[in-house]
C-alpha positions as CSV (number, residue, x, y, z in Angstrom):
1,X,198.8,-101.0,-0.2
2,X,195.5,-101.4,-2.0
3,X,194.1,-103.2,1.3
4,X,194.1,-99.7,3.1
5,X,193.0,-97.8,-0.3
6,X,189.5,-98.4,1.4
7,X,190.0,-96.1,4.3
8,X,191.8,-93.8,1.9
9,X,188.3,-93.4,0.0
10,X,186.3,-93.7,3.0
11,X,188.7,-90.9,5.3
12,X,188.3,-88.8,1.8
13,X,184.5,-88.9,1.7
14,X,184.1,-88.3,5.9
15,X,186.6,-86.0,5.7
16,X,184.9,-83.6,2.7
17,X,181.4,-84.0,4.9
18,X,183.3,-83.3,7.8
19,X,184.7,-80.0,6.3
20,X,181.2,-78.9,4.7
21,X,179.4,-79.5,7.4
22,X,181.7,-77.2,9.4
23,X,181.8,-74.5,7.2
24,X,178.2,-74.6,6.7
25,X,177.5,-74.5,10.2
26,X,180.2,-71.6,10.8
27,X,178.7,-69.7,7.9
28,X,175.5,-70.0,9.3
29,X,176.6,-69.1,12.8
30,X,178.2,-65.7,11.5
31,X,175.8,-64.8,8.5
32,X,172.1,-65.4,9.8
33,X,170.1,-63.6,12.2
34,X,170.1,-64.3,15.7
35,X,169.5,-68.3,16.8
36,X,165.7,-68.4,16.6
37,X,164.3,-65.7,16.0
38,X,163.7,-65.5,11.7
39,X,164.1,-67.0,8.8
40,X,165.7,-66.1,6.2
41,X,163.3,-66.6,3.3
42,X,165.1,-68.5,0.3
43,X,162.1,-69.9,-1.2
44,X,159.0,-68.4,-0.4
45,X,156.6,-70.9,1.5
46,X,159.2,-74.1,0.8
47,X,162.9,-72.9,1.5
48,X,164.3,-71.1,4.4
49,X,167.5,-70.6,6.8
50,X,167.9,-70.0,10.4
51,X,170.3,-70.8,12.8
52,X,168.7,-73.2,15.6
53,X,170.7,-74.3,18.6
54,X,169.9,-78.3,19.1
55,X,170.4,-79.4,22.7
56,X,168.7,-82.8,21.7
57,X,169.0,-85.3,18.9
58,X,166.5,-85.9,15.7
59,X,163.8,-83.6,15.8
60,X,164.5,-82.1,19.7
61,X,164.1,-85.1,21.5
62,X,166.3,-86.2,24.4
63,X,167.1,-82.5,25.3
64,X,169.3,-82.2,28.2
65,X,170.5,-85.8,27.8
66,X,174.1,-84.5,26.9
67,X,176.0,-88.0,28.1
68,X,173.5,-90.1,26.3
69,X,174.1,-87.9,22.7
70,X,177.9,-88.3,22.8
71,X,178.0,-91.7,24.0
72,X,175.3,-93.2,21.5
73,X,177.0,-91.7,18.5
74,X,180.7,-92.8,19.8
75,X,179.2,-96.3,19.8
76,X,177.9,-95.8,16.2
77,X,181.2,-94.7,15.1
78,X,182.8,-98.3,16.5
79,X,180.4,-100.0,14.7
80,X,180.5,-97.9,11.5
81,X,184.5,-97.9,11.7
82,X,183.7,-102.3,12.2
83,X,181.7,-102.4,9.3
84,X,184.0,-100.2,6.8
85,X,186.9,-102.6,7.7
86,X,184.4,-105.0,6.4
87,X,184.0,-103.7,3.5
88,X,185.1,-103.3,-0.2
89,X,185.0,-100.2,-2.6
90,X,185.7,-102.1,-5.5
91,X,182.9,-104.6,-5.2
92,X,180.8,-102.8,-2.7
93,X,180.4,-99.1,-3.6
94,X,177.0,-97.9,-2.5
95,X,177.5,-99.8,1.0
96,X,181.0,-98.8,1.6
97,X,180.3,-94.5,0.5
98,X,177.0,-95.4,2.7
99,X,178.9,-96.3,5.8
100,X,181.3,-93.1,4.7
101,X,178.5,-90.8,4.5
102,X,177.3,-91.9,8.1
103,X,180.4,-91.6,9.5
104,X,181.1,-88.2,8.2
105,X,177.6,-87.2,9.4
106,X,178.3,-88.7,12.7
107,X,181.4,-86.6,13.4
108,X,180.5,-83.5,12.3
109,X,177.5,-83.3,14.7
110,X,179.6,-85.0,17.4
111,X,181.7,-82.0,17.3
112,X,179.4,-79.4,17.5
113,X,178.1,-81.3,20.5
114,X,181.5,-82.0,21.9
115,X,183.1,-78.4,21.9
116,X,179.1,-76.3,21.6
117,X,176.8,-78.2,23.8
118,X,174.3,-78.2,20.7
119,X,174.7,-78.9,17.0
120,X,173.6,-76.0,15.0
121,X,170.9,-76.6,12.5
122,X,169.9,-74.2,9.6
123,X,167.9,-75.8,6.9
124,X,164.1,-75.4,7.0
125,X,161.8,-76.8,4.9
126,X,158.1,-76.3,4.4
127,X,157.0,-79.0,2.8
128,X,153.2,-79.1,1.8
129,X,152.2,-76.9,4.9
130,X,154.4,-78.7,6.9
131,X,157.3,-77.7,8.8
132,X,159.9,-79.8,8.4
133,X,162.3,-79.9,11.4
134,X,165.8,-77.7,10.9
135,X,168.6,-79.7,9.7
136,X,172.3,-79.5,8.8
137,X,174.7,-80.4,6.5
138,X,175.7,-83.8,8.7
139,X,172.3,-85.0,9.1
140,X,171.6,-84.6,5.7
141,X,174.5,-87.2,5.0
142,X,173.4,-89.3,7.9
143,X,169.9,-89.9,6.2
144,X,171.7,-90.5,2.7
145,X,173.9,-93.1,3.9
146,X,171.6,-95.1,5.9
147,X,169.4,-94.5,2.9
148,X,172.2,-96.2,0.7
149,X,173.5,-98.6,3.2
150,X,169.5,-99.9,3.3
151,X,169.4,-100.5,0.0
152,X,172.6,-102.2,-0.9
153,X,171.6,-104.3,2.3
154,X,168.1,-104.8,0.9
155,X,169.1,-105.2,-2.9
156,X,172.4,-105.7,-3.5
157,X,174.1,-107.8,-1.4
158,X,171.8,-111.1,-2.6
159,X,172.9,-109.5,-6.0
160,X,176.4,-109.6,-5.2
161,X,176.0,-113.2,-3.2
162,X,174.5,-114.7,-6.4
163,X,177.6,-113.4,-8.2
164,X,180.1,-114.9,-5.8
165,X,178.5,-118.5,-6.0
């Protein structure tokens, strides 16, 4: 039983990104003006939302390249599903809610682009005079868990490897 508490945790953490990232996205869909045309000011010259329509991956590229944006992130999900069996909460948090995070982020876009065409984006930054491109809920746990994965890859795991010997 404990051997498949793992995906228990793991499910629970995709699962609640999954959910947010949805209702986020359907919030956004119903609430905000029309796709693309203004922003809803949150915080003047920093913070804003509007509803963008994202026929392409990380900041617009590979518009149009529908096949390629559901098969790439189909092969992620093998290889995140891989590396979670892999893995143990107990001994290996920050990896394991890393590889979590990513595949949450992974299937909630995946879905919009599955049944939409697009993934919806709404956050929008200004950062320093730059705009930031529009974002969502699922990329924002995307960046977080490769962010974690990285560094439990980068400083952990010799850490933990030290602690086994």
């Amino acid at each position: 039983m404990r051997k498949y508490l793992k995906y228990c945790y793991s499910a629970l953490i995709a699962l609640g990104i999954i959910a947010l990232d949805q209702v986020t996205k359907l919030l956004a869909q119903n609430y905000l003006p029309n796709p693309n045309e203004e922003r809803l000011k949150i915080i003047k010259n920093f913070f804003y939302l509007i509803e963008v329509h994202n026929t392409g991956a990380a900041w617009g590229m590979f518009k149009g390249s529908t096949l390629m944006l559901v098969l790439v992130p189909l092969i992620a999900l093998v290889i995140f599903f891989y590396l979670i069996s892999k893995s143990n909460f107990k001994t290996m948090k920050f990896y394991s809610v890393g590889i979590s995070l990513m595949i949450g982020g992974t299937i909630g876009n995946l879905i919009d682009r599955v049944f939409r065409g697009y993934v919806i984006d709404f956050l929008d930054f200004d950062i320093f005079g730059y705009s930031y491109p529009t974002f969502n809920v699922a990329d924002m746990a995307l960046v977080i868990g490769v962010i974690m994965f990285a560094i439990d890859i980068l400083f952990l795991e010799t850490r933990r490897n030290k602690r086994n010997d």
